[in-house]
N, C-alpha and C positions, 0 to 999 in steps of 0.2 A: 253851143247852145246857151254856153252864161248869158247871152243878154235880152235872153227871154225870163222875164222873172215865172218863178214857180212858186205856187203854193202848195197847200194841204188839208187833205179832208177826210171824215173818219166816216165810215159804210156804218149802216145798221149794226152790222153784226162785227164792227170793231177793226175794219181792215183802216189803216192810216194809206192813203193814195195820194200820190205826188200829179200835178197836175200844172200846162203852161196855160195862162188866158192873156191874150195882148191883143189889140185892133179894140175897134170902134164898127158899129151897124149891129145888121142881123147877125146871127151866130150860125160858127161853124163847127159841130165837133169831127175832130179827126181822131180814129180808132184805129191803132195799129194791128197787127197779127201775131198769130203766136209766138211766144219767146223773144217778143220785138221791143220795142219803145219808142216814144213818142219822139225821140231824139232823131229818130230814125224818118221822121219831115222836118227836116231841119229847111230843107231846098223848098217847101211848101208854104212855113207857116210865116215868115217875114212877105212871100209875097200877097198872102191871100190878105194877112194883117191890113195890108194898104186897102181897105174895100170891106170887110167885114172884124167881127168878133170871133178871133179862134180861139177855139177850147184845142189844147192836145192833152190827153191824160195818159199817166203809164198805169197798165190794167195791174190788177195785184201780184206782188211776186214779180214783177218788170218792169226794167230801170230802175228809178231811183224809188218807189214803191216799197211797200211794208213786205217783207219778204212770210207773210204768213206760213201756215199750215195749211189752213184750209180753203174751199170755197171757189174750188179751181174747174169750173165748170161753167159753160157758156150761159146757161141760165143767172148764174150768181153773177159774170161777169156784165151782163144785159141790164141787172140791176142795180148795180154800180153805178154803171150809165145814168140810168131814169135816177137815181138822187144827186149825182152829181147836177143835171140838167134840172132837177126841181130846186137845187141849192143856192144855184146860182142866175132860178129865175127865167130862163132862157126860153124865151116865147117863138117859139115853132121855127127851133134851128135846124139847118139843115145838119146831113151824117155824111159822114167820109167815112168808108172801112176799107178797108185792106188785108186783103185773106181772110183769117178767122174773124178779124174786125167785122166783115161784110155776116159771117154768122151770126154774132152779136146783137147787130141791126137787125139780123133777120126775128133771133129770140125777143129783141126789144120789141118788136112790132107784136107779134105771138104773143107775148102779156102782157102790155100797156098799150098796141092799137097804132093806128097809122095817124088819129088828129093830130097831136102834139109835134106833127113834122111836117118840115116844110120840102125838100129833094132830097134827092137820093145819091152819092156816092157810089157804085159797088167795083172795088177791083181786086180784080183775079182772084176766084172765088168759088171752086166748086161746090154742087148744090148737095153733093155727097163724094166722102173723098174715099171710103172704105166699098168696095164692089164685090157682088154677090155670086155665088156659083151658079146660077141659076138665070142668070140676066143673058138678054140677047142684045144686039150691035145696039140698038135704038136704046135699052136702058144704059147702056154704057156710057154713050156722047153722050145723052143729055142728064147724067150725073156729074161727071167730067173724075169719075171714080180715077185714085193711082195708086190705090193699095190694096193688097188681099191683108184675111185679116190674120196671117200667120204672118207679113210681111210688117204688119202694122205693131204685133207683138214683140218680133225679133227687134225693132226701133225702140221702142219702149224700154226693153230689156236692156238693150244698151245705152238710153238714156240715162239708168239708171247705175249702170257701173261706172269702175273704173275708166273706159274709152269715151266718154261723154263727151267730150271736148271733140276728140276724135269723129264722133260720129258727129255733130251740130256743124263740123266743116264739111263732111260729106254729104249732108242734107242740104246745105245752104248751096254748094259748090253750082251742082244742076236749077238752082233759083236765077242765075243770075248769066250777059251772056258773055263771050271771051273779051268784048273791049273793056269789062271795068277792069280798072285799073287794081293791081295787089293791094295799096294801100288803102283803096276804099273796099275791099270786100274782108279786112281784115277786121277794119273798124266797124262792118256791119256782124261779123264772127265777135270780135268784143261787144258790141250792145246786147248781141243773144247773149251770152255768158252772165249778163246780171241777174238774169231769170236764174234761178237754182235748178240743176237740170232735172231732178227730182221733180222736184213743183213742173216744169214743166215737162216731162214725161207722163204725169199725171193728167192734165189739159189735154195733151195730145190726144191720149187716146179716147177721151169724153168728145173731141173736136171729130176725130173721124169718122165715129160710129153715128152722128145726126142727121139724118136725111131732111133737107130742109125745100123740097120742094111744093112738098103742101103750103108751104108760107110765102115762098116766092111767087107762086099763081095767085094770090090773092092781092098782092101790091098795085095800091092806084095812086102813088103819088109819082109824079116828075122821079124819073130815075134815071144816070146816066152810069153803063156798063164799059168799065175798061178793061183790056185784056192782051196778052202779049200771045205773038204768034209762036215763039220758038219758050213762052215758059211752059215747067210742068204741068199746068194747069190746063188741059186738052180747049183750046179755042172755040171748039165746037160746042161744051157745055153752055159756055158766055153767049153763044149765040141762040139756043134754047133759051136763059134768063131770058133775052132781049126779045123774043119772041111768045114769051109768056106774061110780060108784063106791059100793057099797054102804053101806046106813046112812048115808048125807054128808047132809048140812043145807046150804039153800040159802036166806040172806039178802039179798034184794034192797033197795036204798036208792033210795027215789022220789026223784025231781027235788027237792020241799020239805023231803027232806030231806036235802040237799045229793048226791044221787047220780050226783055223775060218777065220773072216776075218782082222785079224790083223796077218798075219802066218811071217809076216818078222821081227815085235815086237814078236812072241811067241816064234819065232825057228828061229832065225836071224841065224846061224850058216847054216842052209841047205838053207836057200833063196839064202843067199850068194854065198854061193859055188855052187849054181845053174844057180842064173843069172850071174857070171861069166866067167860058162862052157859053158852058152850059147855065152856071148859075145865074148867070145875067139874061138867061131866052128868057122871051115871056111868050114862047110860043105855047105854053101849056094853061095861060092867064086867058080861061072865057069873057 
């Protein structure tokens, strides 16, 4: 990633955020997921650069980012965004998320509104990850829920001891599917490590407990929904999203070809050429 240059920019409330901007045109921001880093569209941001403005920033406390205290909560990190995006002027750029990323966008839209965007990004991305005792089959898929919340605790807790490392390779391990390669799922187990797993055990469990479906039914912008067949992230939720947000396109990545939940790191080649085809339709331009 050296020869993306980075800069830096200070939040309201003091956090210093590292951030890459390269390319020419409209803009693009790409928002990573929890415990991740911007480093982590490496296979993204040189190609999309040929064609647009990409913003990739690392959220606070990840990657090369001000490793705070505080502020680790999808609301704070949505606003990050919106001054990042009002910093640097950026007149109704599109959003790329990526897991929590895609919550992010959801929160951004939730207090700043859907005008200041131009499409939509969203992949693999339940609309609630933390599931209720109480839910029947139909609440379930269309949450795309994969935790209970004694399950979500026991994660936390040992995000927060001594096995933390330990545990970050057992979460990441079922992300991803058996052709990556060791060396690259190593380097994606080092990019989460920059996050302080503290900081991010904190995130986590603010990320699980959000039900963001009230937000997602109200989206009317150009939205294209990615999703992996064999990631943890239940397929069927994704096809709810796509179902509940009008005009949205819904690409699923089969297992061969690379579909968990890293399918832009397994098979950058069709992400690309997919979110491109989307960005360039003008089938949604009256």
């Amino acid at each position: 990633m050296d020869e993306f240059p980075r800069k830096k920019f200070k939040t309201s409330d003091g956090a210093t955020l590292s951030y890459i901007s390269t390319g020419k045109g409209q803009s693009i921001v790409l928002i990573h997921g929890w415990s991740q880093s911007a480093e982590q569209f490496k296979y993204q941001i040189s190609v999309f650069a040929e064609r647009y403005h990409v913003v990739a920033v690392d959220l606070r406390g990840h990657g090369e980012s001000e490793k705070i205290t505080y502020g680790y909560r999808i609301s704070r990190l949505s606003k990050d965004i919106q001054e990042l995006i009002d910093l640097l002027q950026l007149e109704k750029p599109h959003l790329l998320g990526h897991s929590m990323g895609c919550a992010v966008i959801w929160s951004y839209i939730d207090l700043f509104g859907q005008d200041g965007i131009d499409k939509l990004v969203f992949v693999d991305q339940s609309p609630l990850y933390t599931s209720r005792p109480h839910w029947n089959s139909q609440e379930m898929e269309e949450t795309g829920a994969i935790a209970t919340s004694a399950q979500l605790n026991k994660t936390v807790h040992a995000l927060e001891s001594s096995s933390a490392e330990e545990i970050t390779r057992t979460i990441l391990a079922p992300m991803v599917t058996a052709a990556m390669p060791k060396e690259q799922f190593e380097w994606m187990v080092q990019c989460n490590l920059r996050c302080p797993r503290s900081l991010a055990a904190t995130l986590l469990y603010n990320q699980f407990h959000t039900d963001w479906r009230d937000q997602i039914v109200r989206i009317r912008k150009p939205t294209l929904i990615i999703a992996g067949r064999k990631s943890i992230i239940p397929w069927k939720s994704q096809v709810w999203i796509n179902k509940s947000i009008p005009n949205s396109e819904l690409e699923i990545f089969e297992e061969a070809e690379g579909g968990g939940h890293f399918m832009f790191i397994e098979n950058p080649q069709k992400f690309n050429r997919r979110v491109l085809q989307f960005l360039e339709s003008s089938m949604f331009e009256l």
